[in-house]
C-alpha positions, 0 to 999 in steps of 0.5 A: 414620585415612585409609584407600586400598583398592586391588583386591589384583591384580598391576595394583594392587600396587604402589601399596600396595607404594610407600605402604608404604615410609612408616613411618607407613603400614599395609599389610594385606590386607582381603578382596580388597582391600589396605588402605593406612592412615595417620593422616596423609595417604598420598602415592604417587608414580606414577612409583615404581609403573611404572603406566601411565595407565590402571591408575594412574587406575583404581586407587582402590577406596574411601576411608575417614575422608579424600578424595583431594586430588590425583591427577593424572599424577605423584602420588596424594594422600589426606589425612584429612577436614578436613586443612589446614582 
């Protein structure tokens, strides 16, 4: 399972709320963070969260059982360890 925690703020929300839009993606609330879960990768357009540059490259709390592959200005992508390998 890959796992994205993000800070349940008004700031971060929409990330988790854009991930979830996927069917094969989990949202769920952790504590004070949002937990975004897939069994695959978890892909998350930037433009579709409205966040700006500095929200967006200070989003990510934690990542559990993968690594962020690709984050740069348009996408933000997080896919399970030893994908593609």
């Amino acid at each position: 399972m890959t796992t994205l925690f993000v800070l349940d703020v008004e700031d971060f929300r929409p990330l988790a709320e854009v991930a979830s839009k996927d069917p094969d993606v989990t949202v769920r609330q952790r504590g004070p963070y949002l937990e975004v879960a897939a069994a695959g990768p978890i892909r998350i357009d930037r433009n579709a969260t409205g966040c700006r540059n500095a929200v967006w490259y200070s989003s990510v709390a934690a990542v559990e059982g993968g690594q962020v592959t690709h984050w740069d200005s348009s996408e933000l992508v997080v896919e399970p360890i030893g994908a593609g390998k």
